[in-house]
C-alpha positions as CSV (number, residue, x, y, z in Angstrom):
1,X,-38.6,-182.1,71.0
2,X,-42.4,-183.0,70.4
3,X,-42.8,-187.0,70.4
4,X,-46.1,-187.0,69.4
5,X,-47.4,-187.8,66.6
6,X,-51.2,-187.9,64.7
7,X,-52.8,-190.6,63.7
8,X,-56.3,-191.2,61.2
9,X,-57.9,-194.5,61.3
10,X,-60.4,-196.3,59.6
11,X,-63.8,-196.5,61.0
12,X,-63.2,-200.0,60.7
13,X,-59.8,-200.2,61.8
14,X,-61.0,-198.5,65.6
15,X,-64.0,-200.9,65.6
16,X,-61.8,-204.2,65.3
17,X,-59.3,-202.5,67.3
18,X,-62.0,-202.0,70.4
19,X,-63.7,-205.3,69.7
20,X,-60.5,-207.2,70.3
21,X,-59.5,-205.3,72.8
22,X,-62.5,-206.3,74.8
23,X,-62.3,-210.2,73.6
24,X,-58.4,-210.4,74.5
25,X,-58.8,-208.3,77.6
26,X,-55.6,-206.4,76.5
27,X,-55.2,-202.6,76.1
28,X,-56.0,-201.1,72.7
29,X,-52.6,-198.9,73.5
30,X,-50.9,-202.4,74.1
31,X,-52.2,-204.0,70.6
32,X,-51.4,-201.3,68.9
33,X,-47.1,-201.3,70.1
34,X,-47.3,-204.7,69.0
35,X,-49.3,-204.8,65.5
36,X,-46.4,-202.4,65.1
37,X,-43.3,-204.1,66.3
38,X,-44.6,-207.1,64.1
39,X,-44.7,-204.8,61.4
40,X,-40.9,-203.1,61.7
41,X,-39.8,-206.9,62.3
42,X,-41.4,-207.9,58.9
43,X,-40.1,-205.0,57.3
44,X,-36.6,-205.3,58.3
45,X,-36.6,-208.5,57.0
46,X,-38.0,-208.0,53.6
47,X,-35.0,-205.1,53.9
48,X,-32.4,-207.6,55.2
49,X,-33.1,-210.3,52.1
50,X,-33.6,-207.2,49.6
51,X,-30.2,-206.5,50.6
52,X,-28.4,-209.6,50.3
53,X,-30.1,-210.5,46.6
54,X,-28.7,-207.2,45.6
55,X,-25.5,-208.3,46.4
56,X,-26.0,-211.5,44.9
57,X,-26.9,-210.2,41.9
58,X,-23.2,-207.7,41.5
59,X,-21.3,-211.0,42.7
60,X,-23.2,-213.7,40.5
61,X,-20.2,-214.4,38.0
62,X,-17.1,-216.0,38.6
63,X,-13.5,-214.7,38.1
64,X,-13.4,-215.4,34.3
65,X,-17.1,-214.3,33.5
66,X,-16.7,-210.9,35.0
67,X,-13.1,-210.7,32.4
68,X,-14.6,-212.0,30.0
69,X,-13.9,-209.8,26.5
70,X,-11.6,-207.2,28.6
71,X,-8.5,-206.9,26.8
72,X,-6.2,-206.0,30.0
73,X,-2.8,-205.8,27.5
């Protein structure tokens, strides 16, 4: 199984990227794994409360407002 995988950056992007690299004194390799896990964590989260005001929203109404005009005879 191939785990690689292609990338196309900005111009910009790779300049910031090498600039803070040498101001932080931190591998661009390193910046990059964690620009990313910031990223997923954000996203998950968004995901996580997109989730749970979809189920809010089917289990908004109470007992009699979800019955309400059914004729159950």
């Amino acid at each position: 199984m191939n785990n690689t995988l292609q990338f196309e950056l900005k111009q910009d992007t790779v300049d910031n990227l090498q600039a803070f690299s040498q101001i932080l004194k931190k591998d661009p390799n390193r910046m990059l794994e964690e620009a990313l896990e910031q990223y997923f964590q954000s996203e998950q989260q968004k995901l996580i409360e997109k989730n749970q005001d979809d189920e809010n929203a089917m289990t908004n109404l109470d007992y009699d407002e979800f019955w309400d005009g059914m004729d159950l005879d």
